[in-house]
Jmol script that loads the backbone (N, CA, C; Angstrom):
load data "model"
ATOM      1  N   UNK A   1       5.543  13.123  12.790  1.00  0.00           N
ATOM      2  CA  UNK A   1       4.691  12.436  11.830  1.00  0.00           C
ATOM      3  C   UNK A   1       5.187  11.000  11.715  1.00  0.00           C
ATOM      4  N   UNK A   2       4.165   9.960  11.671  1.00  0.00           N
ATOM      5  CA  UNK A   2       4.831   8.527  11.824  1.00  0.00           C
ATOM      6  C   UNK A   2       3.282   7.635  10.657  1.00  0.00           C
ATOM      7  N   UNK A   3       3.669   6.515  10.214  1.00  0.00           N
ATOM      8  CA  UNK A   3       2.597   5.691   9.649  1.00  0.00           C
ATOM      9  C   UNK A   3       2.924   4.570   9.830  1.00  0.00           C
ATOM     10  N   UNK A   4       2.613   3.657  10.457  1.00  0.00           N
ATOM     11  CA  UNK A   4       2.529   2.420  10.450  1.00  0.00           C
ATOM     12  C   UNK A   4       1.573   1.355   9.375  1.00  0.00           C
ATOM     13  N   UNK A   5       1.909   0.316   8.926  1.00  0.00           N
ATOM     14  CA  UNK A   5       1.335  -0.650   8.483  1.00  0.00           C
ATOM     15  C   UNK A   5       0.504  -1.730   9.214  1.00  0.00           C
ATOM     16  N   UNK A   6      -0.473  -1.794   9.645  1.00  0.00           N
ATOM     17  CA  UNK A   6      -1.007  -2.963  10.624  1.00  0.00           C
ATOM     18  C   UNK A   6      -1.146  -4.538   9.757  1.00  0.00           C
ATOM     19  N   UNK A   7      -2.143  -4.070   8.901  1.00  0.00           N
ATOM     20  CA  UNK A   7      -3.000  -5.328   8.341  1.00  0.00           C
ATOM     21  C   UNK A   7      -2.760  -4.964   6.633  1.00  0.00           C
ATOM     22  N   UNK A   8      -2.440  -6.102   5.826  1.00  0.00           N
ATOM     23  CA  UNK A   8      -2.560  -7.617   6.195  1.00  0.00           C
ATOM     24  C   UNK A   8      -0.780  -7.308   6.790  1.00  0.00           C
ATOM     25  N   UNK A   9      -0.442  -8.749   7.205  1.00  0.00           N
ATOM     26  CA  UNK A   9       1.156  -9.160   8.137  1.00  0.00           C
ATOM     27  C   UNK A   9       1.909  -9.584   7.329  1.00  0.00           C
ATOM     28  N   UNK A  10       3.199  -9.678   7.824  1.00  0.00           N
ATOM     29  CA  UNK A  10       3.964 -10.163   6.501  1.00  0.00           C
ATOM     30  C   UNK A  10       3.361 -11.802   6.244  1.00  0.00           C
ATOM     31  N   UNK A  11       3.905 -11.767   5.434  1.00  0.00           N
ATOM     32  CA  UNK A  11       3.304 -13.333   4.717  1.00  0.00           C
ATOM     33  C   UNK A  11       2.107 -14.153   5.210  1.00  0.00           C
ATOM     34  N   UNK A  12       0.993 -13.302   5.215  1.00  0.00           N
ATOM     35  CA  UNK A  12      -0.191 -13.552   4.715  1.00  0.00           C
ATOM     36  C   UNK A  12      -1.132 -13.729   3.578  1.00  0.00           C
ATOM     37  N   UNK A  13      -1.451 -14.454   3.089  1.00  0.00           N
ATOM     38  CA  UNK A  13      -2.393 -14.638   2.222  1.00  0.00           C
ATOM     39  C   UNK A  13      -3.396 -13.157   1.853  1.00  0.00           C
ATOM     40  N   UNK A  14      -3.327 -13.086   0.412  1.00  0.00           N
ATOM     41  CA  UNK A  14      -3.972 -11.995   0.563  1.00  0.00           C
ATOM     42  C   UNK A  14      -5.234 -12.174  -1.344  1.00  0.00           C
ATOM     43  N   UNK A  15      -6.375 -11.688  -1.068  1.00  0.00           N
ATOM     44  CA  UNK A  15      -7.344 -11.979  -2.642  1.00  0.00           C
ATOM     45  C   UNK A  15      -6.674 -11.158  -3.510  1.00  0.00           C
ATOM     46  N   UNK A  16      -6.888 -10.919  -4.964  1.00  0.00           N
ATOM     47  CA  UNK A  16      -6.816  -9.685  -5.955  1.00  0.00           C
ATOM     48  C   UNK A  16      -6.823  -8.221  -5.186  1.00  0.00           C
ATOM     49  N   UNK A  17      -8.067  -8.314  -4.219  1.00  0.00           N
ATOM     50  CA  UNK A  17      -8.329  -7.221  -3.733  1.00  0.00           C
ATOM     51  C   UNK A  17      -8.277  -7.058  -2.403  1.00  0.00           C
ATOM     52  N   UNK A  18      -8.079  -6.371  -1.838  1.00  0.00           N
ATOM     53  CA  UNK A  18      -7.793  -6.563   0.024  1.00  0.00           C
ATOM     54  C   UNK A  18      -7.559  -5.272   0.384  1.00  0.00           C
ATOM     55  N   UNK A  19      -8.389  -5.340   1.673  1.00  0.00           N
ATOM     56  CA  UNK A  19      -8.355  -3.890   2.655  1.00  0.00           C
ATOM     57  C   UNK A  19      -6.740  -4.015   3.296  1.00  0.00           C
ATOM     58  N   UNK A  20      -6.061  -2.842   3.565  1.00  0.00           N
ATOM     59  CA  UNK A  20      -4.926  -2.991   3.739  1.00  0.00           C
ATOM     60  C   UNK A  20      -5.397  -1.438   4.880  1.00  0.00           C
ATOM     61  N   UNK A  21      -4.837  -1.933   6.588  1.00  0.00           N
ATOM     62  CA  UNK A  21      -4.756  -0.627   7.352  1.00  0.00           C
ATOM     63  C   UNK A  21      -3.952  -0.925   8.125  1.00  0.00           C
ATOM     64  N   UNK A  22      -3.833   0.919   9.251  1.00  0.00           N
ATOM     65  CA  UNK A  22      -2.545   1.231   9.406  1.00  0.00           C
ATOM     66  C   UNK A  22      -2.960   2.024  10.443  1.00  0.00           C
ATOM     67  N   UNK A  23      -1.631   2.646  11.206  1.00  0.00           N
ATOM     68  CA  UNK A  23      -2.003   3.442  12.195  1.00  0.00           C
ATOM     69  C   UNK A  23      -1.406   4.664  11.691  1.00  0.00           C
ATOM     70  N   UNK A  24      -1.322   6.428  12.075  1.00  0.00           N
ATOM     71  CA  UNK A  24      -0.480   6.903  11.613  1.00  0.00           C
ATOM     72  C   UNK A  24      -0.543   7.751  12.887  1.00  0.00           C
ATOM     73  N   UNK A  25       0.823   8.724  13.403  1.00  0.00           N
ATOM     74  CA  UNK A  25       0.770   9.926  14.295  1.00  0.00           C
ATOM     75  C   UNK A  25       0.983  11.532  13.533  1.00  0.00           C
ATOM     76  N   UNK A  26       0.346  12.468  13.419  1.00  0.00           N
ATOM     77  CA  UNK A  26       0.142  13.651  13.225  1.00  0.00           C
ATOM     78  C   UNK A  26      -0.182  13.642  11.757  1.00  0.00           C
ATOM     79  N   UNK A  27      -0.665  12.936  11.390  1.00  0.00           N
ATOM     80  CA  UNK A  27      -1.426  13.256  10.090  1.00  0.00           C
ATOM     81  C   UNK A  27      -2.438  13.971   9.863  1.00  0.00           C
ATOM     82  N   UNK A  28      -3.444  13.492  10.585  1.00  0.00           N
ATOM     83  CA  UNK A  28      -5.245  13.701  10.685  1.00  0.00           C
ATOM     84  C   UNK A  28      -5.002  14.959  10.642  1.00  0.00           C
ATOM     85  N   UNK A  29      -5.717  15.575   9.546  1.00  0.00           N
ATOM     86  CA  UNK A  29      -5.904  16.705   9.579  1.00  0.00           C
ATOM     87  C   UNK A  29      -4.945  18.231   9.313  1.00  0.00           C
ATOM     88  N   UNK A  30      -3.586  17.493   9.046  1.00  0.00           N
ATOM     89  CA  UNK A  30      -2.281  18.367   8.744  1.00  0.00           C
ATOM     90  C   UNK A  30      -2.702  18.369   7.038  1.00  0.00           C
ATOM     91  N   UNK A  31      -3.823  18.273   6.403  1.00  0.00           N
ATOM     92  CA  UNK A  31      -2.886  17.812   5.168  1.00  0.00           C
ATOM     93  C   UNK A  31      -2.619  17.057   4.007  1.00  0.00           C
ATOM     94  N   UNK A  32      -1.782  16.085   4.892  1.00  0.00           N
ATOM     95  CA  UNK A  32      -1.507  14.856   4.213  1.00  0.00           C
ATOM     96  C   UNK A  32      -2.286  14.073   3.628  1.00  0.00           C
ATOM     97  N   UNK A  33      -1.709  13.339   2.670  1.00  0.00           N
ATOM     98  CA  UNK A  33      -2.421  12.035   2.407  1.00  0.00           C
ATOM     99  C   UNK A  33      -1.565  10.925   2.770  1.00  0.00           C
ATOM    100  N   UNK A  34      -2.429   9.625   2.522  1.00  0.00           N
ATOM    101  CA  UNK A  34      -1.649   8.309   3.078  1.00  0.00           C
ATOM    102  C   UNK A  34      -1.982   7.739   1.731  1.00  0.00           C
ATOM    103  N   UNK A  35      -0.598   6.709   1.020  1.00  0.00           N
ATOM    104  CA  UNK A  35      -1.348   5.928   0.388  1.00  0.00           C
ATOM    105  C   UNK A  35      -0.476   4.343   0.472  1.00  0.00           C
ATOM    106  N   UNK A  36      -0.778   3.768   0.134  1.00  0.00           N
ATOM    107  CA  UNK A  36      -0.522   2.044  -0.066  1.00  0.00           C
ATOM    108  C   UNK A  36       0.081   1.997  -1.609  1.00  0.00           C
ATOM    109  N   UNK A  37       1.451   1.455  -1.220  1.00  0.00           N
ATOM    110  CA  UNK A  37       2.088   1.320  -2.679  1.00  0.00           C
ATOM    111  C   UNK A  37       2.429  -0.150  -2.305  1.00  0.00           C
ATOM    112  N   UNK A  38       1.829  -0.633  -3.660  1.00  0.00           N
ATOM    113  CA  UNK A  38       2.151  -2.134  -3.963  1.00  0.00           C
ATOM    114  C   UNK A  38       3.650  -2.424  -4.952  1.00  0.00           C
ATOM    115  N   UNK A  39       4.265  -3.022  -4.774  1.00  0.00           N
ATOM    116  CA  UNK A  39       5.200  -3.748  -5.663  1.00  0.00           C
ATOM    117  C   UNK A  39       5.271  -5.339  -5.455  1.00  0.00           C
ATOM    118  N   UNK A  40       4.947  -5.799  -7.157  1.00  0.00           N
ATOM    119  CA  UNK A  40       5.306  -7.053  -7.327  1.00  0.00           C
ATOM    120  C   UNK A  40       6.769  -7.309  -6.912  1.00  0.00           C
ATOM    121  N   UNK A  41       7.218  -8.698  -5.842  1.00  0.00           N
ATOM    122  CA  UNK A  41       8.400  -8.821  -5.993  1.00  0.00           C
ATOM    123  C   UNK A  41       9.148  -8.759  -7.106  1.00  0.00           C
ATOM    124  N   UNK A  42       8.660  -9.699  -8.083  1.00  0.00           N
ATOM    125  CA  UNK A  42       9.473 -10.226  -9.105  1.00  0.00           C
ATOM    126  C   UNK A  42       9.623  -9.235 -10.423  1.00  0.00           C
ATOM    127  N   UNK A  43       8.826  -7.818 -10.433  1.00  0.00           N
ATOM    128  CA  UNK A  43       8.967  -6.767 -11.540  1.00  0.00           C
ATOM    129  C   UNK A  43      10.118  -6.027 -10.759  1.00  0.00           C
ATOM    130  N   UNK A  44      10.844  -5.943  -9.461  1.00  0.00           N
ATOM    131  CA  UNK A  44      11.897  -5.082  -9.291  1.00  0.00           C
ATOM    132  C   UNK A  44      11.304  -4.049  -8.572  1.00  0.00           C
ATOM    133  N   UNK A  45      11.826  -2.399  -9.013  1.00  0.00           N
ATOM    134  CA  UNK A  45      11.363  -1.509  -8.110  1.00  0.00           C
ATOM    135  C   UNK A  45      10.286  -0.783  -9.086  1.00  0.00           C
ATOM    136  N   UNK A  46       9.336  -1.284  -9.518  1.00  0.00           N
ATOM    137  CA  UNK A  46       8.592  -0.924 -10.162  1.00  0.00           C
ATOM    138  C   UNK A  46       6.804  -0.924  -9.034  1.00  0.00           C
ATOM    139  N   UNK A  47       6.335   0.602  -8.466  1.00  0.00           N
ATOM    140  CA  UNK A  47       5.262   0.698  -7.293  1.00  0.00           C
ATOM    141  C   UNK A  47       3.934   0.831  -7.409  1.00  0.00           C
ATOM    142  N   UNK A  48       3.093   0.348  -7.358  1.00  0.00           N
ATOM    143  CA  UNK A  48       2.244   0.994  -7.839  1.00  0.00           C
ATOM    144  C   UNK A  48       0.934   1.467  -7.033  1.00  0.00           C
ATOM    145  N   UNK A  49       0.401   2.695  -6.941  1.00  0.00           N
ATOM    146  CA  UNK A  49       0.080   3.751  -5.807  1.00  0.00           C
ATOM    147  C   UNK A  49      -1.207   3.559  -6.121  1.00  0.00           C
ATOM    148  N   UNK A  50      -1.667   2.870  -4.869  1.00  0.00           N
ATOM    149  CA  UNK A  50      -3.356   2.339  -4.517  1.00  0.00           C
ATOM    150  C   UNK A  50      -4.179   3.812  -4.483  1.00  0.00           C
ATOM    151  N   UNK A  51      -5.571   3.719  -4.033  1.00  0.00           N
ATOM    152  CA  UNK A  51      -6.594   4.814  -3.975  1.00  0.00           C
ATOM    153  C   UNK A  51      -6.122   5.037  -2.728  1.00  0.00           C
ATOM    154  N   UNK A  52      -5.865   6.468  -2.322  1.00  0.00           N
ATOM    155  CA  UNK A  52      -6.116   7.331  -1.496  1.00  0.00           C
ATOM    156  C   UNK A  52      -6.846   6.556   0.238  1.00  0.00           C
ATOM    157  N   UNK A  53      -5.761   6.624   0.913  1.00  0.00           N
ATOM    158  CA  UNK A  53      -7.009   6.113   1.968  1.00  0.00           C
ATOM    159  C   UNK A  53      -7.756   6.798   3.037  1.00  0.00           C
ATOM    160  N   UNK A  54      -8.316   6.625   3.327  1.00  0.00           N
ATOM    161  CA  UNK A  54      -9.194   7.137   4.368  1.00  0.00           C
ATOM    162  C   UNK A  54      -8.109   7.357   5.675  1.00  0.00           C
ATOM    163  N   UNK A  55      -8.579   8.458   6.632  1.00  0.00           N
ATOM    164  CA  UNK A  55      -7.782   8.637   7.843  1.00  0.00           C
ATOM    165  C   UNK A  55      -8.601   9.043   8.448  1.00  0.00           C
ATOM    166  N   UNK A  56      -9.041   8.368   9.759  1.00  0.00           N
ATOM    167  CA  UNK A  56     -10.143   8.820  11.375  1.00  0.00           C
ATOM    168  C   UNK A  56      -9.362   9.784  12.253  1.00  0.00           C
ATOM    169  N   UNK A  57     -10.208  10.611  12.704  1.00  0.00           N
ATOM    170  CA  UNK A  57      -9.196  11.721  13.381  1.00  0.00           C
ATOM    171  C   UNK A  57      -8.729  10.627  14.888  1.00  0.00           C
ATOM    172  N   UNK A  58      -8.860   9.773  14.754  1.00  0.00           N
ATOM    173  CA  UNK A  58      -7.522   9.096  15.929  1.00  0.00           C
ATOM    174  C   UNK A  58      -6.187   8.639  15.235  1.00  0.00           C
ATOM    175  N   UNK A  59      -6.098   8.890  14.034  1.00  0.00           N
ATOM    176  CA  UNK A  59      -4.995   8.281  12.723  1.00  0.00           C
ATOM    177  C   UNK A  59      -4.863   6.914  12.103  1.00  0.00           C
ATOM    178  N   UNK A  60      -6.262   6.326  12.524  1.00  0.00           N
ATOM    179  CA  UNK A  60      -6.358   5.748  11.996  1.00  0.00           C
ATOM    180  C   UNK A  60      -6.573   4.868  10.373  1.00  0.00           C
ATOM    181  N   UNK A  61      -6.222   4.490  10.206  1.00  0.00           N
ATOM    182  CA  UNK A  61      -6.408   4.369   7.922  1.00  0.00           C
ATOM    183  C   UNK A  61      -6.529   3.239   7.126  1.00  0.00           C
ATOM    184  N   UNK A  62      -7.254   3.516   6.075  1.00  0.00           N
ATOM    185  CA  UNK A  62      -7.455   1.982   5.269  1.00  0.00           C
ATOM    186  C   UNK A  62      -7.734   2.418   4.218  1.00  0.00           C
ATOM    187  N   UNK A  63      -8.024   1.225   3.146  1.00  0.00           N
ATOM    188  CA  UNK A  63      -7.581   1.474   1.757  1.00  0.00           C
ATOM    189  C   UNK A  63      -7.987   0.102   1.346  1.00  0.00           C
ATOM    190  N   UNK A  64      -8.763  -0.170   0.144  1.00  0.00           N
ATOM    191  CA  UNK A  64      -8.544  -1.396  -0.651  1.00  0.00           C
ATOM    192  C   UNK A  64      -7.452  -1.022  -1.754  1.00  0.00           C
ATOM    193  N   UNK A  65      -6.068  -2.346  -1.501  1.00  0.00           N
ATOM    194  CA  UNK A  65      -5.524  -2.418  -2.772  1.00  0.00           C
ATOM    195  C   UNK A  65      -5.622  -3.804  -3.603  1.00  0.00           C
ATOM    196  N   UNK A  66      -5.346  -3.251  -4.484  1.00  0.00           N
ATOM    197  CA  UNK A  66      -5.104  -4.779  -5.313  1.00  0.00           C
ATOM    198  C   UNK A  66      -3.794  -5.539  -5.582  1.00  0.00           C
ATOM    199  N   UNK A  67      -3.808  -6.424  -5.426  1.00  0.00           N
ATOM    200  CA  UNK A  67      -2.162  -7.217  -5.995  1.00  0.00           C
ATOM    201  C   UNK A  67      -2.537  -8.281  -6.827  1.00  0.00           C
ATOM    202  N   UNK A  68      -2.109  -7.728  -8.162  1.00  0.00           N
ATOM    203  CA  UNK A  68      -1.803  -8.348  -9.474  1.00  0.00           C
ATOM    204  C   UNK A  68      -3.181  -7.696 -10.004  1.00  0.00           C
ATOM    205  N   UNK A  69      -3.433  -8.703 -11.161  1.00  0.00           N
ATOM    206  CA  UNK A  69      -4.792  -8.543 -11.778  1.00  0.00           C
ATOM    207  C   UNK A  69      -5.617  -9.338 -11.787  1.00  0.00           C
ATOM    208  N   UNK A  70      -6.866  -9.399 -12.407  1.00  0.00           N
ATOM    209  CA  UNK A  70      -8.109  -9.616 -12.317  1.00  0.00           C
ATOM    210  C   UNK A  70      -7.759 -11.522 -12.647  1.00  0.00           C
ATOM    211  N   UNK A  71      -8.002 -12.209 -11.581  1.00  0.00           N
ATOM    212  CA  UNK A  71      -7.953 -14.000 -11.482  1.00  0.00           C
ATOM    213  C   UNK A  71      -8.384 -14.394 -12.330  1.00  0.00           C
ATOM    214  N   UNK A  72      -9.520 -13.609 -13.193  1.00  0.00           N
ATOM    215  CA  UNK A  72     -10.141 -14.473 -14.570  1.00  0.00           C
ATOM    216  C   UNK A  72      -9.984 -14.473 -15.839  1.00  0.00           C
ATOM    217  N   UNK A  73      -9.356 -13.251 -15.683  1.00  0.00           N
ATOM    218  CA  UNK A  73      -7.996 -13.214 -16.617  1.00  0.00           C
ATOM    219  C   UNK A  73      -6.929 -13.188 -17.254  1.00  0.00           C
ATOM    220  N   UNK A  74      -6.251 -13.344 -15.985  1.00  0.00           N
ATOM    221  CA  UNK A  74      -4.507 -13.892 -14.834  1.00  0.00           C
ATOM    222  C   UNK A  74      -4.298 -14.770 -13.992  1.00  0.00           C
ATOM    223  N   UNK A  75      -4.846 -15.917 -14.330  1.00  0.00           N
ATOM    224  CA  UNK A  75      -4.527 -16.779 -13.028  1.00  0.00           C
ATOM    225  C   UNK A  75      -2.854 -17.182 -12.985  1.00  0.00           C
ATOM    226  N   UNK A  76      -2.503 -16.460 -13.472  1.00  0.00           N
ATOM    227  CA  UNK A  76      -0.787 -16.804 -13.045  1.00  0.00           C
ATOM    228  C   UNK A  76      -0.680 -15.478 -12.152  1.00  0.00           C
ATOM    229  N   UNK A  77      -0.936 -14.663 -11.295  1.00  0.00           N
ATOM    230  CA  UNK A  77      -0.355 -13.969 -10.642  1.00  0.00           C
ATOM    231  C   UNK A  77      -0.723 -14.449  -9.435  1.00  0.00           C
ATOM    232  N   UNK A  78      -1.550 -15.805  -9.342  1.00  0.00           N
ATOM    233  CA  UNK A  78      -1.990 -16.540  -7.833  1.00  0.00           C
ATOM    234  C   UNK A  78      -0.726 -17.104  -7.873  1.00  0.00           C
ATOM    235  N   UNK A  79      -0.149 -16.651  -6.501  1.00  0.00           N
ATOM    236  CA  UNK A  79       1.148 -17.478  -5.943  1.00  0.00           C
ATOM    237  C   UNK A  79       1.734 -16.597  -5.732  1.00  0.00           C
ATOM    238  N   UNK A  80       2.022 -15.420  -6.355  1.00  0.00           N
ATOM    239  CA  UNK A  80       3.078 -14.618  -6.425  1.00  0.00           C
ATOM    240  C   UNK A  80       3.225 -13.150  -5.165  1.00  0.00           C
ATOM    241  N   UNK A  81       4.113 -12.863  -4.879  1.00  0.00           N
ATOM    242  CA  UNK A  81       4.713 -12.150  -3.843  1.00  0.00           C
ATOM    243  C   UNK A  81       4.545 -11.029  -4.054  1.00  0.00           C
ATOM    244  N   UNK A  82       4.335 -10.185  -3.177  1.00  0.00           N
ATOM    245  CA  UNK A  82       3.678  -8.456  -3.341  1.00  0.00           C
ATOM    246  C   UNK A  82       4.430  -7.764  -2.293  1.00  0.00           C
ATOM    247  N   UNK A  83       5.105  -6.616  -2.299  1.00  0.00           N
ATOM    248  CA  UNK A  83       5.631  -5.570  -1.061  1.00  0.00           C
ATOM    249  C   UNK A  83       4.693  -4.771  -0.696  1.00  0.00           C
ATOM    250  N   UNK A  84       4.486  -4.325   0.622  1.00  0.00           N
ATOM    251  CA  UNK A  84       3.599  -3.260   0.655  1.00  0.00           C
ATOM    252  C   UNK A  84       3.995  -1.999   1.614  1.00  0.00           C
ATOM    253  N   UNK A  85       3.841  -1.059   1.512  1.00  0.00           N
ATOM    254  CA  UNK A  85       3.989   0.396   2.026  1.00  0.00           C
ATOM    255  C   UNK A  85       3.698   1.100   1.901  1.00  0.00           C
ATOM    256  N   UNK A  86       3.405   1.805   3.188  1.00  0.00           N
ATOM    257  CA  UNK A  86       2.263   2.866   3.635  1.00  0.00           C
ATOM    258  C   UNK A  86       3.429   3.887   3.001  1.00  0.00           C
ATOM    259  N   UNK A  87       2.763   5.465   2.669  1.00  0.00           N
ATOM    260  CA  UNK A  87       3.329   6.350   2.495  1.00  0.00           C
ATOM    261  C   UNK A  87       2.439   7.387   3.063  1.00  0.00           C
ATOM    262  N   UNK A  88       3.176   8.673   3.661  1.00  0.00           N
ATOM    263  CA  UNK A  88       2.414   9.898   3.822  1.00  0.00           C
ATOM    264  C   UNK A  88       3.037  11.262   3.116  1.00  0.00           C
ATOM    265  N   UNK A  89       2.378  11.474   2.327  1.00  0.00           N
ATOM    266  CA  UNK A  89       3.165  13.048   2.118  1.00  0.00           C
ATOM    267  C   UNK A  89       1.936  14.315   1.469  1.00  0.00           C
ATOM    268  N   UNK A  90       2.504  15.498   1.200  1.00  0.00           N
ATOM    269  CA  UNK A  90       1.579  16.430   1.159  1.00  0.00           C
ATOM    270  C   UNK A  90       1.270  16.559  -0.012  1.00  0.00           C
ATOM    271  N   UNK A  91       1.687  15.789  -1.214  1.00  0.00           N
ATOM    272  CA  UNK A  91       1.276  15.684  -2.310  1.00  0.00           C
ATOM    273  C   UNK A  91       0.343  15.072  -2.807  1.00  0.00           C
ATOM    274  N   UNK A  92      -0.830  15.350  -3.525  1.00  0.00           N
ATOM    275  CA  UNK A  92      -1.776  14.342  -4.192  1.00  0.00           C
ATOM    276  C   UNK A  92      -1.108  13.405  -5.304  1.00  0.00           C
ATOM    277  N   UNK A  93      -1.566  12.162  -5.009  1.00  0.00           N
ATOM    278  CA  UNK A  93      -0.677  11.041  -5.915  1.00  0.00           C
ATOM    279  C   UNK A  93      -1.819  10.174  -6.801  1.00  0.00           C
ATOM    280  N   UNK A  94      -1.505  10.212  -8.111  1.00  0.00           N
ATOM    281  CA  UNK A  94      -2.029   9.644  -9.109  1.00  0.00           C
ATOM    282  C   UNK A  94      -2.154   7.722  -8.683  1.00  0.00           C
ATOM    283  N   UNK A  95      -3.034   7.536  -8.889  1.00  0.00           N
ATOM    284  CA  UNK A  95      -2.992   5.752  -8.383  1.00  0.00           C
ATOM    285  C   UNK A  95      -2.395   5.442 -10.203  1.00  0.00           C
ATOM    286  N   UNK A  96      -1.959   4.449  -9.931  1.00  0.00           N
ATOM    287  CA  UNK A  96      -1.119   3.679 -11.244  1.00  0.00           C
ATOM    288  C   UNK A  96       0.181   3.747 -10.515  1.00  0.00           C
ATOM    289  N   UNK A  97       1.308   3.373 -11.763  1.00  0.00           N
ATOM    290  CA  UNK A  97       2.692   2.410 -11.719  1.00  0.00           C
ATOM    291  C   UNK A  97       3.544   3.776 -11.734  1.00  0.00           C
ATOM    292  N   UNK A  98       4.889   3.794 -10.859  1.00  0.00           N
ATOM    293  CA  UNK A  98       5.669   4.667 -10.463  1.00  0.00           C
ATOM    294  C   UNK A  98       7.425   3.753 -10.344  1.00  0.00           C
ATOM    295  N   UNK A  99       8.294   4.482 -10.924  1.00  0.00           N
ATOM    296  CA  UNK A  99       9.598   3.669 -11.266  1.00  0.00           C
ATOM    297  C   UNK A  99       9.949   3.856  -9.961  1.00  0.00           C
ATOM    298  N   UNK A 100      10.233   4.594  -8.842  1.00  0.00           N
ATOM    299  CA  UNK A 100      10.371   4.226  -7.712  1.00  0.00           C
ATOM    300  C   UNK A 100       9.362   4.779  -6.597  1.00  0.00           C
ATOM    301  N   UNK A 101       9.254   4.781  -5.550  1.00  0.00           N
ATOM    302  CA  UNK A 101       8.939   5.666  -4.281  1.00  0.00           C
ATOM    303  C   UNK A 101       9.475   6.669  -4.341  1.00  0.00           C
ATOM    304  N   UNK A 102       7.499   8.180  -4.265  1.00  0.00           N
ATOM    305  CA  UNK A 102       8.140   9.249  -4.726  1.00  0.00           C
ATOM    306  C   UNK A 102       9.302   9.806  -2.778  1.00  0.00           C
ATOM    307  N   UNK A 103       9.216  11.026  -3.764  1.00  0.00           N
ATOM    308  CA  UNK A 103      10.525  11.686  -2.729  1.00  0.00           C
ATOM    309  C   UNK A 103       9.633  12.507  -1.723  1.00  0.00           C
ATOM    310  N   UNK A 104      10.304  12.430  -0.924  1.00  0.00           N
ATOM    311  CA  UNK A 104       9.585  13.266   0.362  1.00  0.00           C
ATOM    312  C   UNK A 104       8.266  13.265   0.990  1.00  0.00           C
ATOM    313  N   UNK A 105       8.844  12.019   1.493  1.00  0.00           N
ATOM    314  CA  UNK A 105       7.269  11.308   2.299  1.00  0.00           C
ATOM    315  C   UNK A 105       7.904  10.409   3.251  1.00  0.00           C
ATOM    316  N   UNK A 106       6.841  10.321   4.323  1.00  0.00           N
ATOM    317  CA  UNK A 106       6.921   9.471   5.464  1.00  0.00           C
ATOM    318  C   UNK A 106       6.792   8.229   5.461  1.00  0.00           C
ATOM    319  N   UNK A 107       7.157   7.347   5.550  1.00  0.00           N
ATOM    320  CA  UNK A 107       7.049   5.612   5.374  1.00  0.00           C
ATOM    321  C   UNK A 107       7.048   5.012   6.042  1.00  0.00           C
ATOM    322  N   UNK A 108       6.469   3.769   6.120  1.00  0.00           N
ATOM    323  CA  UNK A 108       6.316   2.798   7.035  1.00  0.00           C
ATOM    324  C   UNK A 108       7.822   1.792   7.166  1.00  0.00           C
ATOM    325  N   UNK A 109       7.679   1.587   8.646  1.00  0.00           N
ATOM    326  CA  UNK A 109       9.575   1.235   8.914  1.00  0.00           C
ATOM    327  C   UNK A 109       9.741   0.460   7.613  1.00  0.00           C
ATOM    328  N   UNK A 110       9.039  -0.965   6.975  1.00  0.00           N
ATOM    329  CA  UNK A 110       9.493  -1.421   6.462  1.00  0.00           C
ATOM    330  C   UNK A 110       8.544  -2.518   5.629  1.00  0.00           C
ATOM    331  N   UNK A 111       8.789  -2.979   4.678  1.00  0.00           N
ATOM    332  CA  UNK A 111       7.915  -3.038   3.388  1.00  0.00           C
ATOM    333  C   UNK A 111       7.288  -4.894   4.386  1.00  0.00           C
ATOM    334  N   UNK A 112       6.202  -5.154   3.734  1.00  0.00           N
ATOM    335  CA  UNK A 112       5.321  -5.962   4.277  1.00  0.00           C
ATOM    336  C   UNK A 112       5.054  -6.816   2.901  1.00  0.00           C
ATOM    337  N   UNK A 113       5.226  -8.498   3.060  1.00  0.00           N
ATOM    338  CA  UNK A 113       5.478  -9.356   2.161  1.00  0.00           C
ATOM    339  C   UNK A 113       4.229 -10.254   2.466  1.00  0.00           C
ATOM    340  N   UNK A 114       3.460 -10.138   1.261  1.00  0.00           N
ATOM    341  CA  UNK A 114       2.109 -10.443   0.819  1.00  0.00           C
ATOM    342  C   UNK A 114       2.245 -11.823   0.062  1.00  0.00           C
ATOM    343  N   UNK A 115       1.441 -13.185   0.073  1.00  0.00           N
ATOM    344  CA  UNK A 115       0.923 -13.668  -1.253  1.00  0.00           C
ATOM    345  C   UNK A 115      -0.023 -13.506  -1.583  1.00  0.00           C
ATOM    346  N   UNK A 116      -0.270 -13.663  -2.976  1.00  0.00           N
ATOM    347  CA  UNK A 116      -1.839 -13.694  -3.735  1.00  0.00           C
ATOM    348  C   UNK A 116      -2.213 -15.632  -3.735  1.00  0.00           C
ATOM    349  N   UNK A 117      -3.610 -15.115  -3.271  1.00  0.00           N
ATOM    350  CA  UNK A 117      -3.997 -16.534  -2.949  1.00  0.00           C
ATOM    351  C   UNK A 117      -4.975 -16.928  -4.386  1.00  0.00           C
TER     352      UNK A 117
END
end "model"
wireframe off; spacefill off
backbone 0.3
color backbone group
């Protein structure tokens, strides 16, 4: 079992809202789910677990997440730095804020550094 992160790259520009995909090996169909956990740099290890994404039986996957909040009523979170990582595991996961990355799941090698534009 493997998940990769494709899109967006590290330090790319990214809106409030953005499609975020990935590749994964032996998922499709075992199961699993995949999801996209965001963390603000600057809140620490504080994650927070996007909608559920879609997976094509070639393992392929995507997902809109969001980083930060709504521009028209936050324009201070334009500028600011976002982590991102794919997760796979056999658990259904609540979208909202999580004190760390849960336990026992598959991850992407390594977290992917976003700005909000």
């Amino acid at each position: 079992m493997g998940i990769a992160l494709e899109s967006p790259e590290d330090e790319n520009q990214v809106s409030y809202r953005a499609l975020v995909q990935g590749t994964s090996e032996g998922i499709a169909g075992s199961g699993a789910h995949i999801y996209v956990l965001v963390n603000p740099v600057e809140a620490g290890n504080s994650w927070w677990v996007q909608p559920e994404a879609t997976i094509g039986p070639d393992g392929v996957w995507e997902t809109s997440a969001y980083f930060g909040r709504d521009p028209a009523q936050y324009p201070e979170d334009v500028g600011k730095e976002f982590r991102i990582i794919a997760i796979a595991t056999s658990e259904v996961l609540e979208e909202g804020e999580y004190a760390t990355v849960p336990d026992n799941v598959c991850c992407s090698d390594k977290p992917v550094i976003v700005k909000r534009r």
